[in-house]
C-alpha positions as CSV (number, residue, x, y, z in Angstrom):
1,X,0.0,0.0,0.0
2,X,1.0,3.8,-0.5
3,X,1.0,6.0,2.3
4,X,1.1,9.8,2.0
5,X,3.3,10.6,5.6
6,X,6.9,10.3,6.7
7,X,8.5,6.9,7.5
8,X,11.3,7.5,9.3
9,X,9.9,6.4,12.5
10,X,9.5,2.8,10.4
11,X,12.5,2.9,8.6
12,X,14.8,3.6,12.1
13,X,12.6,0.6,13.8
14,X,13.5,-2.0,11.3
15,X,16.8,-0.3,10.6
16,X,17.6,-0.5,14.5
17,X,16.4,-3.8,15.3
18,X,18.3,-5.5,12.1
19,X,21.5,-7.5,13.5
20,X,24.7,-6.5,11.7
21,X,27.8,-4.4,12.7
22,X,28.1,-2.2,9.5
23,X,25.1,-1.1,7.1
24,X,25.7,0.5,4.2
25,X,22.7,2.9,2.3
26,X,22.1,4.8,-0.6
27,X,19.1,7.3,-1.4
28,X,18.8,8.2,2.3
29,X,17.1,11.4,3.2
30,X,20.2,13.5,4.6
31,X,18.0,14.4,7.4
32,X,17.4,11.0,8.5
33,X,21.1,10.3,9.1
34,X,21.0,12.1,12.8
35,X,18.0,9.3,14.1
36,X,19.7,6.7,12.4
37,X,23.0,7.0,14.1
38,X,21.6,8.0,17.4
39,X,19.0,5.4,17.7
40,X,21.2,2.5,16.4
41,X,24.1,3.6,18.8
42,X,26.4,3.8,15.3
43,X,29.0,5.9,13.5
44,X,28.7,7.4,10.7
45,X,29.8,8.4,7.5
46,X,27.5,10.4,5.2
47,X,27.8,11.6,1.8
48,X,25.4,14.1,0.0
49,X,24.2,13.2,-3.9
50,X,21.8,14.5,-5.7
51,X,18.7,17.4,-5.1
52,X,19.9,18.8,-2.2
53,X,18.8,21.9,-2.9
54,X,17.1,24.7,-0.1
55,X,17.2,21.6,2.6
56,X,15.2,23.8,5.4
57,X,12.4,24.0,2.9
58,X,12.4,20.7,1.1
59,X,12.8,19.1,4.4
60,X,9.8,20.5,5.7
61,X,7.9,19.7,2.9
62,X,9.0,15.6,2.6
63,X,7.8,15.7,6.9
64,X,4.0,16.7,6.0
65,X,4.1,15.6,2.1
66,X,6.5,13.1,1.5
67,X,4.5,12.4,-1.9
68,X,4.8,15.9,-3.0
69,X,8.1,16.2,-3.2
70,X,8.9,12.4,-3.7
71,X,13.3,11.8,-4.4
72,X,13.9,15.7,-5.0
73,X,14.0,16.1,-1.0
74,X,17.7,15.2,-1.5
75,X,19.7,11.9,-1.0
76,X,23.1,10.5,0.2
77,X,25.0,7.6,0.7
78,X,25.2,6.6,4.2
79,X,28.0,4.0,6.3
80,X,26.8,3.3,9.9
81,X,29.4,1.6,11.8
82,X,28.2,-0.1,15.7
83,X,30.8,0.0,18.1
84,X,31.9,-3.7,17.7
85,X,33.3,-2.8,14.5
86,X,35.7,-0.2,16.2
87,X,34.4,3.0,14.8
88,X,35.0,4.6,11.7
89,X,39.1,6.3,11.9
90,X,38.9,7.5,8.2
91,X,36.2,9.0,6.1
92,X,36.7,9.5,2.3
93,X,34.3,10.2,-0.5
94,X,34.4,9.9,-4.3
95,X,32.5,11.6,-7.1
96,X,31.7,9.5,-9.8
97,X,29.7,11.5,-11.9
98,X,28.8,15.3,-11.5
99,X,27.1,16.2,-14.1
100,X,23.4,15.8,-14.8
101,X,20.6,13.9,-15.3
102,X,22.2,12.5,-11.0
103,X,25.1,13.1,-9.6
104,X,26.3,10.3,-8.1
105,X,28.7,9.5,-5.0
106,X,30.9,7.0,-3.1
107,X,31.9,7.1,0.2
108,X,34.4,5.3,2.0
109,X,35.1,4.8,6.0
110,X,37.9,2.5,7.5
111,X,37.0,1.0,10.4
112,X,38.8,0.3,13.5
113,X,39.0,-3.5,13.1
114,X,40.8,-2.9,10.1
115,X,38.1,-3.4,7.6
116,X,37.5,-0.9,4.7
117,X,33.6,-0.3,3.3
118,X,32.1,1.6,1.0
119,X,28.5,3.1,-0.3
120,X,27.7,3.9,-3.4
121,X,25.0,4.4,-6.0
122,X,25.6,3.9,-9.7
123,X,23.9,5.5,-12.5
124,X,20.8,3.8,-13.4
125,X,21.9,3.5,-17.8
126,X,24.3,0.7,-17.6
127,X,26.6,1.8,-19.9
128,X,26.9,5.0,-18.0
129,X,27.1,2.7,-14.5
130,X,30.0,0.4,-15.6
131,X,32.7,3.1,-15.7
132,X,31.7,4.4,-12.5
133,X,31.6,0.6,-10.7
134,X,35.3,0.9,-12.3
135,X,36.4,3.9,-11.2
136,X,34.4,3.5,-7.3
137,X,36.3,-0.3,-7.6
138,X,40.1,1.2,-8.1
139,X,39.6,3.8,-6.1
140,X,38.3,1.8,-3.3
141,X,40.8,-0.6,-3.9
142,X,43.7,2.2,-3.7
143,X,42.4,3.6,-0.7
144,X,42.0,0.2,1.2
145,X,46.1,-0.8,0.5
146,X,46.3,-3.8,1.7
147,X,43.6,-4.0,4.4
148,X,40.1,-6.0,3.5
149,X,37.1,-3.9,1.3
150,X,33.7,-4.5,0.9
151,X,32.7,-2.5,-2.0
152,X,28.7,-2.4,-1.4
153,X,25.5,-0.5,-2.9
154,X,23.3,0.1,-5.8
155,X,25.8,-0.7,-9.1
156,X,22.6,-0.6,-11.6
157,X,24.3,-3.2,-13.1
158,X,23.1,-6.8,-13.7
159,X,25.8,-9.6,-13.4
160,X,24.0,-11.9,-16.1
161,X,23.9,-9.0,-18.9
162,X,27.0,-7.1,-18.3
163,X,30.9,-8.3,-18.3
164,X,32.1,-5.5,-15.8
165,X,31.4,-7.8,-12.8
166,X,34.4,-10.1,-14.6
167,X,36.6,-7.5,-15.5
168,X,36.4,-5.7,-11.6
169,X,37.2,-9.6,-10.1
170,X,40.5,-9.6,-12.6
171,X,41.4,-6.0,-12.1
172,X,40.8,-5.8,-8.5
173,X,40.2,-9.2,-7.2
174,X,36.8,-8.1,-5.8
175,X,34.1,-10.5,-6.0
176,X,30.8,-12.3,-4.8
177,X,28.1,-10.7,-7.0
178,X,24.7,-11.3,-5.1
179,X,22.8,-12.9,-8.5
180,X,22.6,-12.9,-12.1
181,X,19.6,-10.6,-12.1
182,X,20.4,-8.5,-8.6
183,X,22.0,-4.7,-8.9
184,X,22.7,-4.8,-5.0
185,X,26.1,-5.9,-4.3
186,X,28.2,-6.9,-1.6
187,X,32.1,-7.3,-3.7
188,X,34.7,-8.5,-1.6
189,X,38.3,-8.7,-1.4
190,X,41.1,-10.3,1.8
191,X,38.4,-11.2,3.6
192,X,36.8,-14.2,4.0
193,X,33.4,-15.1,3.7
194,X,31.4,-17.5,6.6
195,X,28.3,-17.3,3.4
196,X,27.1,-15.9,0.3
197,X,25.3,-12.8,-0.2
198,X,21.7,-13.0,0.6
199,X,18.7,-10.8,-0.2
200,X,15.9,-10.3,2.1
201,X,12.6,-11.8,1.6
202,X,10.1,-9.5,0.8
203,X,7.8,-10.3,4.2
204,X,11.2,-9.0,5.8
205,X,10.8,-5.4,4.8
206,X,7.1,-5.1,5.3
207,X,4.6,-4.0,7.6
208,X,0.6,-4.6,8.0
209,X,-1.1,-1.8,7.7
210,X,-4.8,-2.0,7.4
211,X,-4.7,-5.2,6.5
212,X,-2.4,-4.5,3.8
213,X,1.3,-4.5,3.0
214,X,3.5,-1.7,3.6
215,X,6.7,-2.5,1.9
216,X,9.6,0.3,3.3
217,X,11.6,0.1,0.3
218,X,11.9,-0.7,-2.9
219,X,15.1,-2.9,-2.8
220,X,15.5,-5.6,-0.6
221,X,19.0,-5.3,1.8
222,X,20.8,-7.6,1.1
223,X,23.2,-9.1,4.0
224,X,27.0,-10.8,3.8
225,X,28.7,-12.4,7.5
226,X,32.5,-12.2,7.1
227,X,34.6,-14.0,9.3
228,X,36.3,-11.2,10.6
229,X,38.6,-10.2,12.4
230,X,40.4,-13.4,11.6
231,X,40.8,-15.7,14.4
């Protein structure tokens, strides 16, 4: 069902109550980012994108209208970081595409434990998206040195109609694409990995509402255990 009011109350709840150590999200409302790392006792690393234009305003307006003003409220990329993961020591971002129709972001945290993550949000044309994965995977990858990286988000990209998946694995020894048909990734590289990536069901990201479903987003998360720190 489609609801005309804010759901950040929601969104922290299922958020908050989730079990993992780092999540990563793109096309979160800026202002949400305050809630979300207060009421999840997390870190965080945020990094502005596209329509963040007269935020006082356009803020007010997505709090009593959220239909009205729909995705031009603003977005970011977001890293939370819990305190078992040690806390985000380095915060780094990357633009991957400034100019119009989006511009689109990466950013990067390194965590206390030693692991390196990132955020990001491709371009939704493929072929405008695979240069961008490139670029956000040897970036990443330079950033990291030798230390582990997840490189996570959005890559607009499908593994079973597009070769970049293979050519970021040889270049940059990333891997573990979710599915064929997924665009929500979890790549990863010096780490290894206690499963494969997994995509919530949808029941997981719903709520009844009138005896109907009220699914928060879109995409389903999508969650990867790494046995990390090594033993």
């Amino acid at each position: 069902m489609q609801v005309n009011r804010d759901l950040w109350r929601e969104f922290t709840d299922m958020l908050c109550a989730a079990d993992w150590d780092v999540a990563l999200l793109q096309e979160c409302p800026p202002r949400w980012e305050p809630g979300f790392s207060r009421e999840c006792g997390a870190e965080s690393h945020l990094v502005k994108t596209s329509r963040n234009w007269l935020e006082r305003i356009s803020w007010t307006i997505a709090r009593r209208w959220p239909d009205l003003i729909g995705s031009s409220e603003g977005g970011s990329n977001l890293i939370l970081a819990r305190p078992s993961t040690g806390g985000i020591i380095e915060r780094r971002e990357l633009v991957l595409q400034p100019r119009h129709p989006e511009r689109r972001m990466m950013a990067f945290a390194r965590l206390g434990n030693g692991l390196c993550v990132t955020s990001l949000h491709a371009s939704t044309s493929p072929p405008r998206a695979e240069p961008e994965l490139l670029l956000a995977a040897e970036r990443a990858v330079e950033w990291a040195g030798a230390d582990p990286i997840v490189l996570g988000g959005d890559f607009n990209v499908r593994p079973g109609r597009s070769g970049v998946y293979d050519e970021i694995e040889r270049r940059f020894g990333l891997t573990g694409a979710t599915a064929p048909d997924s665009i929500d990734h979890l790549l990863v590289r010096e780490a290894e990995v206690a499963g494969s990536a997994r995509a919530w069901p949808p029941e997981a990201r719903e709520l009844a509402e009138d005896g109907l479903a009220l699914r928060l987003s879109d995409h389903a998360p999508v969650e990867l255990e790494l046995a990390w720190p090594p033993a």
